[in-house]
C-alpha positions as CSV (number, residue, x, y, z in Angstrom):
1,X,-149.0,-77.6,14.8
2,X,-150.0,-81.3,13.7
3,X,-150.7,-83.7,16.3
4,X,-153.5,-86.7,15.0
5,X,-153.7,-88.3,18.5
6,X,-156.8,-90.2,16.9
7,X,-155.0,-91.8,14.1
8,X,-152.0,-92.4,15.2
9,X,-153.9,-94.2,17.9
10,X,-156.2,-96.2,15.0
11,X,-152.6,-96.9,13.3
12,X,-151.5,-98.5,16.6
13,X,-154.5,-100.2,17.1
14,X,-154.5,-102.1,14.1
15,X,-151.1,-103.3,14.8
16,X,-152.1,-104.5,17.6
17,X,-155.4,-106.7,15.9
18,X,-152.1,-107.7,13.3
19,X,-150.5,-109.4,16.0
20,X,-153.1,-111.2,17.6
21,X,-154.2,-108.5,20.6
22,X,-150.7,-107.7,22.1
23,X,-147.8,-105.5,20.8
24,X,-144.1,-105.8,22.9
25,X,-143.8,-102.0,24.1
26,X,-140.8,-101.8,21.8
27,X,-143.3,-102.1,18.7
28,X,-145.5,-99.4,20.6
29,X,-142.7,-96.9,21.4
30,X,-141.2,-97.4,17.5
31,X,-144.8,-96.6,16.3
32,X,-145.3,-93.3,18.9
33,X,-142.2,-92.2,18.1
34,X,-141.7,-92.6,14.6
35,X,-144.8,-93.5,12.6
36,X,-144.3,-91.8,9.2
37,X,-146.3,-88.7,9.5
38,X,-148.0,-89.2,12.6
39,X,-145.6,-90.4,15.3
40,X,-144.2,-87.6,17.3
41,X,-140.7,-87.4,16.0
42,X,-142.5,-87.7,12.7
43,X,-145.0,-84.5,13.1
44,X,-144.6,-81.2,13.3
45,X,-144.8,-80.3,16.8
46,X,-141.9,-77.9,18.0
47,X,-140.1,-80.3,20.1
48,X,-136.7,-78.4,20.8
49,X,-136.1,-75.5,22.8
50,X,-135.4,-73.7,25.8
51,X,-138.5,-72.3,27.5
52,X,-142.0,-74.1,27.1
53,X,-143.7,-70.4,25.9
54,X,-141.8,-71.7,22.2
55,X,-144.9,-74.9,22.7
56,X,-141.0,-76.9,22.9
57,X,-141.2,-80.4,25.0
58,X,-137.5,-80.4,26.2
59,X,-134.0,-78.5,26.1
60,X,-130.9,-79.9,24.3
61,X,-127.6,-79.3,25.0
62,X,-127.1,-77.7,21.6
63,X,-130.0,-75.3,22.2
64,X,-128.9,-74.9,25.8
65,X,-125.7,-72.8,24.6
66,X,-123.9,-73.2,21.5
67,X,-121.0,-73.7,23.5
68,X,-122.1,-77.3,23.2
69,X,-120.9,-77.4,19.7
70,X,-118.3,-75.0,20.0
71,X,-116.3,-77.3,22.3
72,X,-117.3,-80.8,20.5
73,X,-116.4,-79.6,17.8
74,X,-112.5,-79.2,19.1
75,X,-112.6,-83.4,19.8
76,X,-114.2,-83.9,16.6
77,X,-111.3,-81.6,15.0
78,X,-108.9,-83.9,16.5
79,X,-110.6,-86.8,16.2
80,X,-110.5,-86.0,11.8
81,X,-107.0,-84.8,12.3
82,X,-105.9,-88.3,13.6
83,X,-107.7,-90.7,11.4
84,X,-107.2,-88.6,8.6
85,X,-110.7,-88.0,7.2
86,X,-112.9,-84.8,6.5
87,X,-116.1,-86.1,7.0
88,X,-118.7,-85.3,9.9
89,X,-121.6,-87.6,10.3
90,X,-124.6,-86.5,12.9
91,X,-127.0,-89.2,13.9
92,X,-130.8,-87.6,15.0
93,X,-129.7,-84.0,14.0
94,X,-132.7,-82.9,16.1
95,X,-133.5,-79.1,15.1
96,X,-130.1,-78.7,13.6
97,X,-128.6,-76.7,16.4
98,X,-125.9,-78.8,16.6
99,X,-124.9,-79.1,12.8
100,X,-124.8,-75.3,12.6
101,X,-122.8,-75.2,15.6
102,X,-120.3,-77.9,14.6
103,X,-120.1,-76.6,10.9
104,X,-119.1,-72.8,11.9
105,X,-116.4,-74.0,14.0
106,X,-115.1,-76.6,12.1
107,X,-114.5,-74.8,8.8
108,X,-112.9,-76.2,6.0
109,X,-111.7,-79.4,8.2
110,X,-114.9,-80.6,7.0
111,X,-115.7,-81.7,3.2
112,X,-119.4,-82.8,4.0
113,X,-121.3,-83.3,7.0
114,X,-124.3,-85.9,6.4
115,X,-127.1,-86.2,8.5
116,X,-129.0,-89.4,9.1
117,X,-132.2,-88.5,10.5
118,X,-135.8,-90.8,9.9
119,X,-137.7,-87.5,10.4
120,X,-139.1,-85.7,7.5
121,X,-140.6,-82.6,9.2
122,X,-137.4,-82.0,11.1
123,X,-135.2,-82.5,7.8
124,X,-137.1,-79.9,6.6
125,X,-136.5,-77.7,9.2
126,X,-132.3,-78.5,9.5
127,X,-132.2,-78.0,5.5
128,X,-133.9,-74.6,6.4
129,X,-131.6,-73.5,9.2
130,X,-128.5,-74.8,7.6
131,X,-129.1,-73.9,4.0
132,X,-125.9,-71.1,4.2
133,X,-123.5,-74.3,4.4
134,X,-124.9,-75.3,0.5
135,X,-123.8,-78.6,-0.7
136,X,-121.2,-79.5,2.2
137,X,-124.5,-80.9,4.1
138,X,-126.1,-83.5,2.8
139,X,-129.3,-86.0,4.3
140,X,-129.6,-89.7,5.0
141,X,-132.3,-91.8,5.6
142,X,-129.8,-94.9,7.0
143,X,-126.4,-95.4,7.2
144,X,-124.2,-96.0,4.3
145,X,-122.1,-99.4,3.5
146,X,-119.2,-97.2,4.8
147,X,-118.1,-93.9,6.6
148,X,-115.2,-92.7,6.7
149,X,-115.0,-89.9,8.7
150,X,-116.2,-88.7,12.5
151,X,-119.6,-89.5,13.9
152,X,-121.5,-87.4,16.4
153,X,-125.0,-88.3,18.3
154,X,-126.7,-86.1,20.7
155,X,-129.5,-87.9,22.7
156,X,-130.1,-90.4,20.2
157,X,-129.7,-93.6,22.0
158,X,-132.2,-92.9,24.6
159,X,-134.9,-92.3,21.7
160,X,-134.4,-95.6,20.4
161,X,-137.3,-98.4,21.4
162,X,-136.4,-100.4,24.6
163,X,-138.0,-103.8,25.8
164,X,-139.9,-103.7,29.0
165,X,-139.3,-106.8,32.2
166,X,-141.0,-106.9,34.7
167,X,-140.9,-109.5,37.4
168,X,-143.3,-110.1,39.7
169,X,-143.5,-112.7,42.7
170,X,-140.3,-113.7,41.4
171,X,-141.1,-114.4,37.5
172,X,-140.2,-112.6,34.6
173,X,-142.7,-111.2,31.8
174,X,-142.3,-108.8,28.8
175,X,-144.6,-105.7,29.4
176,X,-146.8,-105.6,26.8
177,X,-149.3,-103.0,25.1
178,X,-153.0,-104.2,24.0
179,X,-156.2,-102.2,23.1
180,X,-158.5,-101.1,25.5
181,X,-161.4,-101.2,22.9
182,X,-162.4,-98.9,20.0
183,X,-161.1,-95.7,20.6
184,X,-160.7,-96.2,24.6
185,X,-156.7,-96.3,24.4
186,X,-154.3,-98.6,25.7
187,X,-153.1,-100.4,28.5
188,X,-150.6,-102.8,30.2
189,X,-150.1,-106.5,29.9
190,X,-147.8,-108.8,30.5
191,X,-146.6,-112.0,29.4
192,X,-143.9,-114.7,31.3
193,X,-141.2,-114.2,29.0
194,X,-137.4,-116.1,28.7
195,X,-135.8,-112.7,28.7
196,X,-133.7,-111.7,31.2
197,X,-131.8,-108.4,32.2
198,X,-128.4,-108.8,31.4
199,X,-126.8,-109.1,35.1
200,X,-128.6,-110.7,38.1
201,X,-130.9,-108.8,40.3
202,X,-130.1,-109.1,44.0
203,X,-133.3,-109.4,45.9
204,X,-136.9,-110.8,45.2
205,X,-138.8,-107.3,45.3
206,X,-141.2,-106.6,42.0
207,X,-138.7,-104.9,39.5
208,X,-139.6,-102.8,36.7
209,X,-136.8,-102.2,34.0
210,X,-135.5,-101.7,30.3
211,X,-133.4,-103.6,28.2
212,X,-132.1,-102.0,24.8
213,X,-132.0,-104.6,21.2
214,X,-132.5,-101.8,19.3
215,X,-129.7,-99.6,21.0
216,X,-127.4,-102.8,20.8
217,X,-128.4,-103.4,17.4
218,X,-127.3,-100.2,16.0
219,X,-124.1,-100.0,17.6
220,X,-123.2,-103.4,16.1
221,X,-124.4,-101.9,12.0
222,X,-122.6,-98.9,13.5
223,X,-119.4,-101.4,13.6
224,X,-120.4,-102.8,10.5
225,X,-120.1,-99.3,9.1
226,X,-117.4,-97.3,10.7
227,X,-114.1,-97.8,8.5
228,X,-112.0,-95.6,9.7
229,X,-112.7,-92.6,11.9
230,X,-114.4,-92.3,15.4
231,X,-118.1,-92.1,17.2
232,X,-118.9,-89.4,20.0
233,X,-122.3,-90.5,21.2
234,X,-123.7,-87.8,23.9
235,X,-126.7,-89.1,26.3
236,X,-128.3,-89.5,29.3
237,X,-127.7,-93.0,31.5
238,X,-125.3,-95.3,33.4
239,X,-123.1,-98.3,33.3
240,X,-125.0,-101.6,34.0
241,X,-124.3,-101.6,38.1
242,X,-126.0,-98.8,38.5
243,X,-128.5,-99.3,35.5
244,X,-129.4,-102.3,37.4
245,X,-129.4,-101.4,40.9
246,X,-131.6,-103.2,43.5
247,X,-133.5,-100.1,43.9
248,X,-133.6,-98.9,40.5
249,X,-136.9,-100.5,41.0
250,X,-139.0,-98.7,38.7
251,X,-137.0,-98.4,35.7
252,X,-135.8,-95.6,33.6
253,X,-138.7,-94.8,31.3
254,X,-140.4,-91.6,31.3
255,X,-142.1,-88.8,28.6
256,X,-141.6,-85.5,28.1
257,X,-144.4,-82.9,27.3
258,X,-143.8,-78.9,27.6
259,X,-140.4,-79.4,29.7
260,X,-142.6,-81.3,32.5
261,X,-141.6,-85.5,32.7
262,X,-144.9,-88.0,33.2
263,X,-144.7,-91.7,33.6
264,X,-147.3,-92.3,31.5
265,X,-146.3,-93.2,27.4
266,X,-149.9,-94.8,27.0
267,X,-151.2,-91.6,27.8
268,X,-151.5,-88.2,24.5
269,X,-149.8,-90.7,21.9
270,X,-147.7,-88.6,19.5
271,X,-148.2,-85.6,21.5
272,X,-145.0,-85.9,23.6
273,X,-141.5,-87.9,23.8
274,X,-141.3,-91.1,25.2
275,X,-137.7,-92.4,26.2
276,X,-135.1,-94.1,28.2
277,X,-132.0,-93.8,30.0
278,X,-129.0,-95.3,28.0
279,X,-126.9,-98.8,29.3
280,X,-123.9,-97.6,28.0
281,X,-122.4,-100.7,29.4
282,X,-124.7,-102.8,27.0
283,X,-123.9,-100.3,24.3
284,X,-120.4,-100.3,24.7
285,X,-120.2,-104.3,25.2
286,X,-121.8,-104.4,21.4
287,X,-119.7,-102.2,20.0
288,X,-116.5,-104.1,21.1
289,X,-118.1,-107.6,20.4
290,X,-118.8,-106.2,16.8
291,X,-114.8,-105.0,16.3
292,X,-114.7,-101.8,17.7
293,X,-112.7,-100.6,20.1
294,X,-113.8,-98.6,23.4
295,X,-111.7,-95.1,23.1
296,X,-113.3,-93.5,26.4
297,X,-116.4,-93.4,28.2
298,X,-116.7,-90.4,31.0
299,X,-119.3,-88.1,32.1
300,X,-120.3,-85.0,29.7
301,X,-118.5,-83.1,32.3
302,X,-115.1,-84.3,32.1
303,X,-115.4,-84.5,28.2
304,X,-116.0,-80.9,27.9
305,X,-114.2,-79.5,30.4
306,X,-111.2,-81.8,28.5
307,X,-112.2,-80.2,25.4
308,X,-111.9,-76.8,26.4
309,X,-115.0,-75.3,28.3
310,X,-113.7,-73.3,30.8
311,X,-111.6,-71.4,28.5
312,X,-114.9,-70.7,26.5
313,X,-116.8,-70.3,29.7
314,X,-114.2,-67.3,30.0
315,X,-115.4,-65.6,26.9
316,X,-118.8,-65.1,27.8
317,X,-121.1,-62.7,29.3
318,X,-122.4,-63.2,32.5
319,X,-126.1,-64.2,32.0
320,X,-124.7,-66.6,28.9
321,X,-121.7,-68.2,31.3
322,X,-124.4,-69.2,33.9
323,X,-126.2,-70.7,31.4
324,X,-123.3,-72.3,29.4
325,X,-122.5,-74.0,33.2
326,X,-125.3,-75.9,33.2
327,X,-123.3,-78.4,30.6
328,X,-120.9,-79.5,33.3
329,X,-122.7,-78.8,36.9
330,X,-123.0,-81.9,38.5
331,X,-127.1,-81.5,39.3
332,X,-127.6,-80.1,35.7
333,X,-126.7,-81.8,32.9
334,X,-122.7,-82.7,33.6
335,X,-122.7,-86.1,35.6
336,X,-126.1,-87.6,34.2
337,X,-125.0,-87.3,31.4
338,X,-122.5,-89.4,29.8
339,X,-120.2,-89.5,26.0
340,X,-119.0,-93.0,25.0
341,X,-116.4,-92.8,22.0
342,X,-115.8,-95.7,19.9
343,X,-113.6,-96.4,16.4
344,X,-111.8,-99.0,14.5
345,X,-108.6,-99.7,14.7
346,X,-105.6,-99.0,16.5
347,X,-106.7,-97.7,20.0
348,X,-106.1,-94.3,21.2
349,X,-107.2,-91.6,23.6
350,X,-108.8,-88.8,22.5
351,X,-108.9,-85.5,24.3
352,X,-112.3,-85.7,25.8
353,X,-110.7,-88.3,28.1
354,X,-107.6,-87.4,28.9
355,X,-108.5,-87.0,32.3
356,X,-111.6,-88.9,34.3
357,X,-111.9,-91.8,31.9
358,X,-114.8,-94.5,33.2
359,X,-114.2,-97.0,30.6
360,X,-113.1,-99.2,33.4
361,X,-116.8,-98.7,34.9
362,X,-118.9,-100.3,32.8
């Protein structure tokens, strides 16, 4: 394993000098996270797995139980059926779990699944574990001028750099990142900024929260991109009410090192995943603004029980089902987690929402 703590640190640093001593924390988490070859998404640390024994940082639904897959991939069956395309398009493909999944399910209802992914080490490692599927998978390193076809993300929108506010005694600043001197690390400043989160905050208590450009931002080129077809996108997070809560006081930001969470992101740059909770209210509001339309927003739950999970539950062995269960149990991974589905023209309801739809939530 590859982890260059020192000069990824050195790499931040001098970004830092660049900008006159202070960095926004979105520029930090974007250089953590992604600086090519050194940022963690960019190295060659495990990341993905079950246990921690594997030197893995978190679990995925896909490398929870294929079952995942298996029952996405009967929405994103439909979902090519009804808009009449035959392409699969996976945003952050992660380890490739899901890919395989989706591919051996799906069959010949799909003609090429493309992955877009800004990793190079974990490229290497999908084209590795899905090197039986030949030619029908292809790599991306940004989206195209056009897709036609379905698009799937897994926990991508809660890797993508957020904005910190903080307000304190009443005012508003951007948290900021500056260097602590020559190889002492970084810490904390902030500034009085204009920004504001994006619904009023009842009370005058300190409040520590996220807002998401970069998430916004992509749904919008998403828009820009999406010609005909659909987008499932999979992650963790809540509409804005409860994003925004009074006594969501702390935020949502937190890092993930050998399946344990810390509050820490200054802290082991590039040695561990930094990232937070999704406004899927935010990202839903962009989407629509940009010309899509909303086609269902529910939690992973209701999706996959929609889609067909008990019936697969059914199938299973014992020790597999328990595990398999954790997609939809309510203090697992089924109610924190949420899918938003969005496409371009006329509206329709697709299966994960036939029943406990929450687009009028958000």
């Amino acid at each position: 394993m590859t982890v260059d703590t020192p000069a990824l640190a050195a790499r931040i640093g001098q970004d830092i000098a660049a900008a006159g001593g202070w960095i926004g924390f979105d520029r930090f988490m974007q250089l953590a996270l992604y600086a090519p070859g050194l940022g963690y998404y960019a190295n060659t640390s495990p990341k993905f797995g079950a246990m921690p024994h594997s030197g893995s940082d978190f679990v995925t639904a896909p490398e929870l139980s294929p079952v995942f897959g298996q029952v996405l991939a009967a929405q994103v069956r439909e979902a090519l059926a009804h808009t009449a395309t035959d392409e699969v398009w996976e945003f952050g493909a992660g380890s490739g779990a899901l890919a395989e999944q989706l591919l051996g399910a799906l069959g010949d209802a799909v003609r090429r699944y493309t992955i877009v992914d800004l990793s190079g080490s974990l490229r290497e490692r999908q084209q590795q574990r899905l090197a039986a599927f030949g030619d029908r998978v292809a790599w991306a390193d940004r989206l195209p001028d056009a897709i036609d076809g379905v698009a799937v993300g897994n926990e991508v929108l809660d890797a993508m750099p957020v904005q910190l506010l903080h307000r304190v005694d009443g005012v508003w600043h951007e948290r900021g990142v500056v260097a602590e001197g020559k190889g002492a690390g970084f810490a904390w400043s902030d500034r009085p900024t204009g920004l504001r989160p994006p619904m009023d905050l009842d009370g005058e208590h300190d409040y520590l929260t996220e807002i998401h450009p970069q998430g916004e931002a992509f749904m919008r080129t998403l828009a820009a991109t999406l010609r005909r077809g659909a987008a499932f996108l999979v992650d963790y997070g809540f509409g804005e009410a409860e994003y925004y809560h009074p006594q969501r006081d702390m935020g949502t930001l937190v890092c993930h090192r050998a399946h344990r969470v810390d509050p820490d992101p200054l802290a082991d740059v590039g040695r561990k995943d930094i990232t937070a909770h999704v406004n899927f209210t935010a990202m839903a509001l962009a989407a629509q603004d940009a010309g899509l339309n909303v086609l269902g927003y529910t939690s992973q739950a209701h999706f996959l029980i929609n889609c067909g999970l008990p019936q697969q539950l059914e199938r299973l062995a014992l020790a597999e089902r328990a595990t398999a269960a954790k997609l939809m149990l309510e203090h697992e991974m089924g109610e924190l987690f949420k899918v938003l589905a969005v496409g371009p023209g006329a509206p329709w309801t697709p299966m994960g929402f036939a029943w406990g739809d929450r687009t009028h939530r958000l």
